[in-house]
C-alpha positions as protocol buffer text, in pm:
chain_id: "A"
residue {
  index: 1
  type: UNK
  ca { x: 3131 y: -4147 z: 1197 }
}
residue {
  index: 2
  type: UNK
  ca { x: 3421 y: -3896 z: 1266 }
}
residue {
  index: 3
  type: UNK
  ca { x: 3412 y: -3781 z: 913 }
}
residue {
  index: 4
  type: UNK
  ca { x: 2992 y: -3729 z: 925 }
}
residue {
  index: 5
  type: UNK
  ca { x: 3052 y: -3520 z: 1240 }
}
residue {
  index: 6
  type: UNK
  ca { x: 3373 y: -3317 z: 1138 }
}
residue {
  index: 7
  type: UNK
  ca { x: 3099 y: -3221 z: 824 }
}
residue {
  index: 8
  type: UNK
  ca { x: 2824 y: -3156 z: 1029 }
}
residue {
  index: 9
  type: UNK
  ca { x: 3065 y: -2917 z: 1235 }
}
residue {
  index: 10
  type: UNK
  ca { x: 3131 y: -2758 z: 940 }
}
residue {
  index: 11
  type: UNK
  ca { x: 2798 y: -2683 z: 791 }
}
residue {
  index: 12
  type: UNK
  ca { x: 2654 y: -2581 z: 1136 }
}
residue {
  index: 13
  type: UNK
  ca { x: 2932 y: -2323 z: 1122 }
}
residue {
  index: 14
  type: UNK
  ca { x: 2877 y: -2213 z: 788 }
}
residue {
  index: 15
  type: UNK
  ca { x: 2495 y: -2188 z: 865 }
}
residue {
  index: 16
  type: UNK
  ca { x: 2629 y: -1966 z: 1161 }
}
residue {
  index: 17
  type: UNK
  ca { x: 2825 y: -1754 z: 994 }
}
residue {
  index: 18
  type: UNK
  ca { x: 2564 y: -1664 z: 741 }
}
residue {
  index: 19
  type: UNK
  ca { x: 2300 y: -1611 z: 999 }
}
residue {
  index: 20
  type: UNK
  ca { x: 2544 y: -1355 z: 1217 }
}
residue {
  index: 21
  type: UNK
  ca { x: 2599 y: -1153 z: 866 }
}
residue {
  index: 22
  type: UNK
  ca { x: 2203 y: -1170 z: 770 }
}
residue {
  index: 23
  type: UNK
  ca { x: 2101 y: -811 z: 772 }
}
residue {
  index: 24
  type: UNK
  ca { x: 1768 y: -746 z: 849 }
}
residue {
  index: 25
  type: UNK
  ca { x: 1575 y: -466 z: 630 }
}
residue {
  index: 26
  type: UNK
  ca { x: 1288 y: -306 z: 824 }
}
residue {
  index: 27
  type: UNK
  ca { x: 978 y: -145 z: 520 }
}
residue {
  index: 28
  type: UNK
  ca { x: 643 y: 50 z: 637 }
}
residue {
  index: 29
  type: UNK
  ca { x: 433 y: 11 z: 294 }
}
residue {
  index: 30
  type: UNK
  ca { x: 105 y: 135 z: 212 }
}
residue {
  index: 31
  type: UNK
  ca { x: -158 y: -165 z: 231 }
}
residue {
  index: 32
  type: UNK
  ca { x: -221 y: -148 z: -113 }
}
residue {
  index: 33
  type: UNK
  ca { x: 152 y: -286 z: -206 }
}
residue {
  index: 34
  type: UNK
  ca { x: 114 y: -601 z: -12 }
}
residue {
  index: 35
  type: UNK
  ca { x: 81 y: -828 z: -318 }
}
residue {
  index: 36
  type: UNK
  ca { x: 357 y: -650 z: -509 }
}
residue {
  index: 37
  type: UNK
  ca { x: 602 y: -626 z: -244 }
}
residue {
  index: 38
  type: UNK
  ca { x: 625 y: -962 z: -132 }
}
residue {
  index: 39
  type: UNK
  ca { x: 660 y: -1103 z: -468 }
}
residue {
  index: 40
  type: UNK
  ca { x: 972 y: -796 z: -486 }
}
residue {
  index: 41
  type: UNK
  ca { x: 1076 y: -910 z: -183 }
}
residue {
  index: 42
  type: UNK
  ca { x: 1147 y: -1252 z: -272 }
}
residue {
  index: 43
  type: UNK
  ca { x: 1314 y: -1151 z: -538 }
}
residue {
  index: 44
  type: UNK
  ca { x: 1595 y: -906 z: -446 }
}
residue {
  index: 45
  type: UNK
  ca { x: 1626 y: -1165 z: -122 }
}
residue {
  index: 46
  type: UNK
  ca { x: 1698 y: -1422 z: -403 }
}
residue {
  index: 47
  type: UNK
  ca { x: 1951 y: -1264 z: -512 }
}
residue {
  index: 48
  type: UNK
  ca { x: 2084 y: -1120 z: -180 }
}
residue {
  index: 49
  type: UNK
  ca { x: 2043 y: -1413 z: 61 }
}
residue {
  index: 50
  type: UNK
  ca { x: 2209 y: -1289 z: 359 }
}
residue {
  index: 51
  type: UNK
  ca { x: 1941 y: -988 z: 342 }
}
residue {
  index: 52
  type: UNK
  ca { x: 1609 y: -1052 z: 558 }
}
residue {
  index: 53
  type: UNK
  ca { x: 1314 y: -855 z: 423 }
}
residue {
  index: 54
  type: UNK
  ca { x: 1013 y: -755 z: 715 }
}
residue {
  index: 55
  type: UNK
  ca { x: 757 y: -583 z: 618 }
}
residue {
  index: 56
  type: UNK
  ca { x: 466 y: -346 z: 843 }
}
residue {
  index: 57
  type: UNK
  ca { x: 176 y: -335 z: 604 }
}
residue {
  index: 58
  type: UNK
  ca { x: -101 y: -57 z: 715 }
}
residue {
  index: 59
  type: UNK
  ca { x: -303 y: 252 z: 625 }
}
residue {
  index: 60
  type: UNK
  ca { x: -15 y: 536 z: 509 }
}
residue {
  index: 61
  type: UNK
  ca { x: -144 y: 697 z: 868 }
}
residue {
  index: 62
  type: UNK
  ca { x: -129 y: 472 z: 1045 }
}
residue {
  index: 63
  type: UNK
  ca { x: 235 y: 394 z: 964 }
}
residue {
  index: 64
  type: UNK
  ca { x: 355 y: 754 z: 971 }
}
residue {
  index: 65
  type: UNK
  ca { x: 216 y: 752 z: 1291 }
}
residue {
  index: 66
  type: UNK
  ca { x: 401 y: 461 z: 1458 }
}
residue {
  index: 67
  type: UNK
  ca { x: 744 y: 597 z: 1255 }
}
residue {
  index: 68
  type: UNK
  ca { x: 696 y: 972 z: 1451 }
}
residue {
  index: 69
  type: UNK
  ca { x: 643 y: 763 z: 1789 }
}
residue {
  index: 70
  type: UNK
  ca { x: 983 y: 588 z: 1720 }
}
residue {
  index: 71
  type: UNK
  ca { x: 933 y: 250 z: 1561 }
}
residue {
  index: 72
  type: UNK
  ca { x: 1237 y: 104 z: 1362 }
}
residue {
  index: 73
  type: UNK
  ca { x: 1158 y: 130 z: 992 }
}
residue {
  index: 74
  type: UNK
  ca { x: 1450 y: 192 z: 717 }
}
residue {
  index: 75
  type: UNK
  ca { x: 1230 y: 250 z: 406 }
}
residue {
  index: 76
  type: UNK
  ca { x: 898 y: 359 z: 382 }
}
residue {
  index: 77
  type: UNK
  ca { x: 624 y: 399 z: 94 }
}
residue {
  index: 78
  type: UNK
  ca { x: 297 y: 568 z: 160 }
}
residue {
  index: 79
  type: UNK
  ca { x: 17 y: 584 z: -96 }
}
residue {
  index: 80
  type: UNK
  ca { x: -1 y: 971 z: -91 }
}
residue {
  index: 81
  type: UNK
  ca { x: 229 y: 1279 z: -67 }
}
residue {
  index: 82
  type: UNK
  ca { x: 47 y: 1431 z: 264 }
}
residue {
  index: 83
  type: UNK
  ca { x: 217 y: 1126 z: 553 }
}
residue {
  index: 84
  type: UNK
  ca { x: 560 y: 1175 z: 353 }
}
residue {
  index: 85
  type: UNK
  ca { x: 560 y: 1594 z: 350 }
}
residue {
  index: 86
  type: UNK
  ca { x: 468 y: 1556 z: 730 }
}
residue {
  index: 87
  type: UNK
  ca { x: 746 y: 1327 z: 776 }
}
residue {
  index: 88
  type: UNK
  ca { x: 1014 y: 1519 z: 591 }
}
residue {
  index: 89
  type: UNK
  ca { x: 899 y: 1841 z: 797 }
}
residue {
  index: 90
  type: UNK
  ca { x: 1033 y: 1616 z: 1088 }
}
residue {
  index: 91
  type: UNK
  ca { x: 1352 y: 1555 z: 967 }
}
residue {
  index: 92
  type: UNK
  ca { x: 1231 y: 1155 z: 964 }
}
residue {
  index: 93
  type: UNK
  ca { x: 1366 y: 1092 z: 617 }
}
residue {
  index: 94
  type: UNK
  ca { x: 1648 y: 1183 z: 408 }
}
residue {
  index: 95
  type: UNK
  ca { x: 1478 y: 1361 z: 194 }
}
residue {
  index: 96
  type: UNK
  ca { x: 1777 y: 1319 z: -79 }
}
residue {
  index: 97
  type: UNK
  ca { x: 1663 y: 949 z: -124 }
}
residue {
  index: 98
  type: UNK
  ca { x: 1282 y: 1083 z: -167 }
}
residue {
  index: 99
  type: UNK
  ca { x: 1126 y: 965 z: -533 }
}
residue {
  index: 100
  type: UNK
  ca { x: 754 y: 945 z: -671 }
}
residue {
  index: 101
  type: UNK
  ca { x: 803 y: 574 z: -702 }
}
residue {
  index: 102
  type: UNK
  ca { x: 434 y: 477 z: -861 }
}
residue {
  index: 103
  type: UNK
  ca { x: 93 y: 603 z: -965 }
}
residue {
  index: 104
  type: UNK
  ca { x: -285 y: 411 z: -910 }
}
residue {
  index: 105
  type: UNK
  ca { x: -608 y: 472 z: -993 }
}
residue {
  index: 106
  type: UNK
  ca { x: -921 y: 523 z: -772 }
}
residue {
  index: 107
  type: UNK
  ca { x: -1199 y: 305 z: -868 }
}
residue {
  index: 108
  type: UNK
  ca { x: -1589 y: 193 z: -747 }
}
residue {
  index: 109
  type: UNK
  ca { x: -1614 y: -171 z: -664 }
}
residue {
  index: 110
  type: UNK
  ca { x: -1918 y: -414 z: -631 }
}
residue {
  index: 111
  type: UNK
  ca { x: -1961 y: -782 z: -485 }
}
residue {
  index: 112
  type: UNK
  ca { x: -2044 y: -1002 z: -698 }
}
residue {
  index: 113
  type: UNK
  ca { x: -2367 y: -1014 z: -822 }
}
residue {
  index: 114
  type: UNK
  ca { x: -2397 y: -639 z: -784 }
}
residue {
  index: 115
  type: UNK
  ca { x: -2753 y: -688 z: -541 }
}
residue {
  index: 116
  type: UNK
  ca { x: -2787 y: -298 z: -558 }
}
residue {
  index: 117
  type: UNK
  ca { x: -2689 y: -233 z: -913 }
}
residue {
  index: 118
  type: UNK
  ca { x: -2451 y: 19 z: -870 }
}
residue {
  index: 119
  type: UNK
  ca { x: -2307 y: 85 z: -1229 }
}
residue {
  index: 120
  type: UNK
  ca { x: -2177 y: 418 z: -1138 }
}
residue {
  index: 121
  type: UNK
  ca { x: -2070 y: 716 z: -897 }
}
residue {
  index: 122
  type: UNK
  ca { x: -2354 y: 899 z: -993 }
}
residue {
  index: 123
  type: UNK
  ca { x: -2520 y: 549 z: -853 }
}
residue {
  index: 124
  type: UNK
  ca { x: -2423 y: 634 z: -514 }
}
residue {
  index: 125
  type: UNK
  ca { x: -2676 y: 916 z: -425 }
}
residue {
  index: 126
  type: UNK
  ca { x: -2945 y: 688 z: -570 }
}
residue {
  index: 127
  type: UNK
  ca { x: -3201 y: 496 z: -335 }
}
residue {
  index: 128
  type: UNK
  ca { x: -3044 y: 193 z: -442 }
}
residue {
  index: 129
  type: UNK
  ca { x: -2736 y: 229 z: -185 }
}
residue {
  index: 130
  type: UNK
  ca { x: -2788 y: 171 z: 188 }
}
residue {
  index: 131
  type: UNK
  ca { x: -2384 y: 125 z: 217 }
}
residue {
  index: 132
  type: UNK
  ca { x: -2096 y: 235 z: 98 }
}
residue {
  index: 133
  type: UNK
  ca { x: -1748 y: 119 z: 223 }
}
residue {
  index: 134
  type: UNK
  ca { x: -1478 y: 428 z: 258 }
}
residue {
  index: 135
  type: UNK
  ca { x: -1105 y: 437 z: 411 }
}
residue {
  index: 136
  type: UNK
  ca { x: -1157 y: 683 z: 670 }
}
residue {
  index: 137
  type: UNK
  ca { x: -949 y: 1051 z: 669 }
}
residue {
  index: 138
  type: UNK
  ca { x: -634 y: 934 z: 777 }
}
residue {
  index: 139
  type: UNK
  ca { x: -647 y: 689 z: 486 }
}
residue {
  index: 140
  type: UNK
  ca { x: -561 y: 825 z: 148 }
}
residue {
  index: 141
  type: UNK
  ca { x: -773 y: 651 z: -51 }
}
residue {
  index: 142
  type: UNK
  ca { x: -1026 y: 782 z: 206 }
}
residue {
  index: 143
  type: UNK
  ca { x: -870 y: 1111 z: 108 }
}
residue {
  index: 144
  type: UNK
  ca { x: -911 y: 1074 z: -235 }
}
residue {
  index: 145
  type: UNK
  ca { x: -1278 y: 900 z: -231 }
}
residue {
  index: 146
  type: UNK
  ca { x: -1373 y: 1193 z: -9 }
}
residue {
  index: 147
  type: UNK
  ca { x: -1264 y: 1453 z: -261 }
}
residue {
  index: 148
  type: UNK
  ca { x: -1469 y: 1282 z: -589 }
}
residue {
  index: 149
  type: UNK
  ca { x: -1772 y: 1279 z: -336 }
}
residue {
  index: 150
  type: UNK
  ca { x: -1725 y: 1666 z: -208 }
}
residue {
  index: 151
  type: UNK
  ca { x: -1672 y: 1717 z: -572 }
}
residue {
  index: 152
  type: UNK
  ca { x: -2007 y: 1583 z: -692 }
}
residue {
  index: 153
  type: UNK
  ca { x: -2136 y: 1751 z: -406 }
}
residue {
  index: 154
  type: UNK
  ca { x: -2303 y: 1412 z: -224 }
}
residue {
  index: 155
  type: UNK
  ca { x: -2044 y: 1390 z: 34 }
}
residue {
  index: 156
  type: UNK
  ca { x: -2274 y: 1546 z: 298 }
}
residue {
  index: 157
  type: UNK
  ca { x: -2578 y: 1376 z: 186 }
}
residue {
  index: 158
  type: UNK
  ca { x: -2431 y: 1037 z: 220 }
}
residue {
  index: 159
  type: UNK
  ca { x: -2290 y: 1113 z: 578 }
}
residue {
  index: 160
  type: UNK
  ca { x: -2611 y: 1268 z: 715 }
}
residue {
  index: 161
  type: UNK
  ca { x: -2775 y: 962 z: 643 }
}
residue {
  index: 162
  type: UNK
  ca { x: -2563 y: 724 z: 763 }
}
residue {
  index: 163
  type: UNK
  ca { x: -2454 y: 542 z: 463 }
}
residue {
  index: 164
  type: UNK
  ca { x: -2054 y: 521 z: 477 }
}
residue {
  index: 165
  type: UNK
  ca { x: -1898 y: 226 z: 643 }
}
residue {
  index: 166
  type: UNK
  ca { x: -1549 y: 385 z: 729 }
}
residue {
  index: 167
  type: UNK
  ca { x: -1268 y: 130 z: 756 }
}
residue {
  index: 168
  type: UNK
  ca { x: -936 y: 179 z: 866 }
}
residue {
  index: 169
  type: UNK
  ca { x: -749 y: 64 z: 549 }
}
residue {
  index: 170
  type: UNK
  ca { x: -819 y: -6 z: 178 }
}
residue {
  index: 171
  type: UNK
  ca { x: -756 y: -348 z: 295 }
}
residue {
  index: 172
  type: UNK
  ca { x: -1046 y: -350 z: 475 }
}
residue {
  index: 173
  type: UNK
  ca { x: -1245 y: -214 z: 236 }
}
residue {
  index: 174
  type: UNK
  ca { x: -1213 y: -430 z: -13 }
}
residue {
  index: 175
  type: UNK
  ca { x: -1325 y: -719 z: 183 }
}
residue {
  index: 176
  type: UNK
  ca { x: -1639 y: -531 z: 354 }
}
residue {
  index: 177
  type: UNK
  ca { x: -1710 y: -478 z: -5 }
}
residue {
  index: 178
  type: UNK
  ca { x: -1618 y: -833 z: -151 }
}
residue {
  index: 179
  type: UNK
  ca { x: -1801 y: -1021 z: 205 }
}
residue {
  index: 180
  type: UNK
  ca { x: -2160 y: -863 z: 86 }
}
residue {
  index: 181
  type: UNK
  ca { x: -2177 y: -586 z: 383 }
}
residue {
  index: 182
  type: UNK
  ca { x: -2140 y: -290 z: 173 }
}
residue {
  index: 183
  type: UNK
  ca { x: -2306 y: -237 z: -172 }
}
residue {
  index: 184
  type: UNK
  ca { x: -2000 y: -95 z: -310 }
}
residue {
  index: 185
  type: UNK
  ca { x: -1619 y: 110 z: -231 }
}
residue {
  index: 186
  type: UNK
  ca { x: -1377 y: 329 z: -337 }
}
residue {
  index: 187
  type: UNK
  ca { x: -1047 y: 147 z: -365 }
}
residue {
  index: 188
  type: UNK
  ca { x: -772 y: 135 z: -599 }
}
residue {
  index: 189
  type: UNK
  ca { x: -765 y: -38 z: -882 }
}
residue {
  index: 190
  type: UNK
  ca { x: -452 y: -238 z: -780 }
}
residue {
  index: 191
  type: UNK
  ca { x: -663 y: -374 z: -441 }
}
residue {
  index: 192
  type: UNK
  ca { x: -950 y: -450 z: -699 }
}
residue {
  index: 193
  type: UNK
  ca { x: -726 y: -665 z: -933 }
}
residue {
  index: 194
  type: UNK
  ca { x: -588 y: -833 z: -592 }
}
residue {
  index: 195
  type: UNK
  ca { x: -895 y: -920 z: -432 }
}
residue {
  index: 196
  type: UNK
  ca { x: -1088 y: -981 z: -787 }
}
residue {
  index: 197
  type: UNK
  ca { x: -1341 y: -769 z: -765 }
}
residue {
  index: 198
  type: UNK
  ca { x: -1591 y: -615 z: -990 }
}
residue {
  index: 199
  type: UNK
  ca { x: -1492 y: -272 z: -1104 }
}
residue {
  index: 200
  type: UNK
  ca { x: -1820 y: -30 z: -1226 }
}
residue {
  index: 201
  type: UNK
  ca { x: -1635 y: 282 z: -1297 }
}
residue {
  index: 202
  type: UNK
  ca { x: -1365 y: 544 z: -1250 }
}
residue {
  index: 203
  type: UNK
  ca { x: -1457 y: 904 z: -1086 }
}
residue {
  index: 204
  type: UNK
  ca { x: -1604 y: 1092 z: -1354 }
}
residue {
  index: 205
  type: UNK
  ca { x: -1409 y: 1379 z: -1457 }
}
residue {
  index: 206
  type: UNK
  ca { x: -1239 y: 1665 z: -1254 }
}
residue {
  index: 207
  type: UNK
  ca { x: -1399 y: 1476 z: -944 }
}
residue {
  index: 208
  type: UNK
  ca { x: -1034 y: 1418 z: -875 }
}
residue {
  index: 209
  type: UNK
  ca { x: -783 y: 1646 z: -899 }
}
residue {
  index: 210
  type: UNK
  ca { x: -486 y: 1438 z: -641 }
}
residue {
  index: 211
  type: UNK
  ca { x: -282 y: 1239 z: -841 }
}
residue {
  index: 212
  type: UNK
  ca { x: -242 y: 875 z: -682 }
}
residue {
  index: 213
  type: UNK
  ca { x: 136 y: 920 z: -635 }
}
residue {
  index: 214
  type: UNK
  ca { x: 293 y: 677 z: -392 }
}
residue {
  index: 215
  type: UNK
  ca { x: 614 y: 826 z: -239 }
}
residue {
  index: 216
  type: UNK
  ca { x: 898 y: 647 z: -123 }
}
residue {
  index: 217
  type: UNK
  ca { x: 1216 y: 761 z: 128 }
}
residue {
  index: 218
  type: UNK
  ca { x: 1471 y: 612 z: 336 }
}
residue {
  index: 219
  type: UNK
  ca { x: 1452 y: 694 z: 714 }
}
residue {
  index: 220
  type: UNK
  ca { x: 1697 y: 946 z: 830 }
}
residue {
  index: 221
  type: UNK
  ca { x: 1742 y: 692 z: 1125 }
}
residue {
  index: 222
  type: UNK
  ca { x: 1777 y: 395 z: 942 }
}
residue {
  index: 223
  type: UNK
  ca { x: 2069 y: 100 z: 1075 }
}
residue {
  index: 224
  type: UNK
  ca { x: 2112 y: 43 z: 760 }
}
residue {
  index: 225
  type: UNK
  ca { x: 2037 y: 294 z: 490 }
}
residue {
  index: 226
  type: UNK
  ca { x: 2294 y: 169 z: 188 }
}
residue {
  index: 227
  type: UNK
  ca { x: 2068 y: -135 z: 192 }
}
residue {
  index: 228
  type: UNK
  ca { x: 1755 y: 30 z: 216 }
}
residue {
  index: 229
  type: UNK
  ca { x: 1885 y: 246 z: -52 }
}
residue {
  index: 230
  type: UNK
  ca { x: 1964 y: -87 z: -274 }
}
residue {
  index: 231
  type: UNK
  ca { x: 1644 y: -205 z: -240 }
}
residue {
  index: 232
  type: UNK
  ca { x: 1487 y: 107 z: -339 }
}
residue {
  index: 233
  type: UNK
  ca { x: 1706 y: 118 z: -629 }
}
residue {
  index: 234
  type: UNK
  ca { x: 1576 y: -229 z: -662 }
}
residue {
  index: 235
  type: UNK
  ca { x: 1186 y: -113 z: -695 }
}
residue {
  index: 236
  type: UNK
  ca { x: 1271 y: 107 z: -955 }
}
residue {
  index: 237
  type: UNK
  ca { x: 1434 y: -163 z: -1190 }
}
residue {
  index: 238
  type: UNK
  ca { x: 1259 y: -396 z: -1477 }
}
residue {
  index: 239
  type: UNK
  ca { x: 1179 y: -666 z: -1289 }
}
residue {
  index: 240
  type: UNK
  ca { x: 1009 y: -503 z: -1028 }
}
residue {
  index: 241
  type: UNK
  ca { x: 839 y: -277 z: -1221 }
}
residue {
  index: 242
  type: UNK
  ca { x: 694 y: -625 z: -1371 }
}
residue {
  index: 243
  type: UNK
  ca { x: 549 y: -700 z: -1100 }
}
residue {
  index: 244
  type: UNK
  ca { x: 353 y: -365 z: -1008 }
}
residue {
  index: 245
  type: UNK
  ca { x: 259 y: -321 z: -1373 }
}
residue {
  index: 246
  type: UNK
  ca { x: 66 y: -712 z: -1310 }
}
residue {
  index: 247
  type: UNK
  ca { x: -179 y: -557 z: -1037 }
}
residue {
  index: 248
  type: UNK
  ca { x: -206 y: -202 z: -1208 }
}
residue {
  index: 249
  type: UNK
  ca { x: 16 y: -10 z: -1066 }
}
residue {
  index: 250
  type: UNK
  ca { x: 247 y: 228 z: -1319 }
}
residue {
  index: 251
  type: UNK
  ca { x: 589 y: 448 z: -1263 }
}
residue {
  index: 252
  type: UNK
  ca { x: 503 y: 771 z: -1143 }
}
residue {
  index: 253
  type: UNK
  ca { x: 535 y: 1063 z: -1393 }
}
């Protein structure tokens, strides 16, 4: 009995050790990376188990948004240039850690069965739609799906008559799309692949003319910024490139 509890002692203690020297790691990511970067995050933890991955998953606004306001983040990746210039402008990231991590693709997405038969983007000005699902301007693949429609020149037609469903993140796009209550979306191909849903078509050509680049930086304020640094090291490597090459996702050029 002495011996069980002299090894008990010593376990607990071990366990306690290891939990005072866990560092926690703190990543804002782009919606779109959910799938990715928990399968990532596994991995480096695997390999680093006193390190403690948490992740704030949300619209690129919204999470530059909560970082200007103060909340603790040590990495972030947005899905567009525009939340990442405005953050650097506030000295809120060391801009020497800045890199185009990876590029997507924008893509039009159906539920199943396709009721309206959207096969297109030209589709989308047709009497056929009565909804389409959109991130909203603070969104960047709102962004992006509003420049292909200003560029075929239907964006104004579509919001004078009511027909965009605006949705605070591709997220929730995808599943007003994949629940029936919009006929179609503009999401990335990545969230399509994820939520296995039908993809019609790509913008046609010159509609867009913003590459999909998603940007990644340490904060500036970051408690720990040689392990943020690691683990964005970490993204760039073979393995996880694997995994962001599975959902669509390729390096940025």
């Amino acid at each position: 009995m002495r011996k069980f509890t002299v090894l008990f002692a010593l376990l607990l203690s071990v366990v306690m050790v290891q939990t005072a020297f866990a560092e926690t790691l703190t990543v804002f990511a782009a919606a779109s990376m959910q799938a990715a970067m928990e399968k990532i995050g596994n991995l480096y933890t695997e390999s680093n188990p006193s390190v403690e991955i948490t992740y704030n998953f949300d619209s690129s606004g919204t999470l530059k948004t909560q970082i200007e306001e103060g909340a603790e983040c040590d990495l972030f990746i947005s899905a567009a240039q525009k939340q990442m210039n405005a953050l650097e402008k506030l000295n809120l990231i060391d801009k020497s850690t800045r890199i185009n991590l990876l590029e997507n693709k924008v893509v039009l997405v159906v539920p199943e069965g396709n009721p309206a038969n959207i096969t297109s983007f030209t589709d989308i000005s047709s009497g056929r739609l009565h909804l389409i699902a959109l991130g909203n301007s603070d969104v960047p693949v709102g962004a992006y799906s509003q420049e292909i429609l200003e560029n075929m020149g239907i964006w104004d037609k579509l919001n004078s008559e009511g027909k965009i469903s605006f949705t605070s993140n591709v997220t929730e796009t995808a599943m007003q799309v994949r629940e029936g209550a919009a006929d179609c979306g503009i999401i990335y191909a990545t969230d399509a692949a994820t939520h296995k849903l039908n993809v019609v078509a790509e913008p046609p050509a010159g509609t867009l003319k913003t590459p999909v680049i998603y940007p990644a930086a340490v904060l500036s304020g970051s408690k720990h910024s040689e392990r943020a640094s690691d683990f964005l090291n970490f993204l760039k490597g073979s393995e996880a490139r694997e995994i962001f090459a599975s959902i669509g996702f390729t390096p940025a050029k």
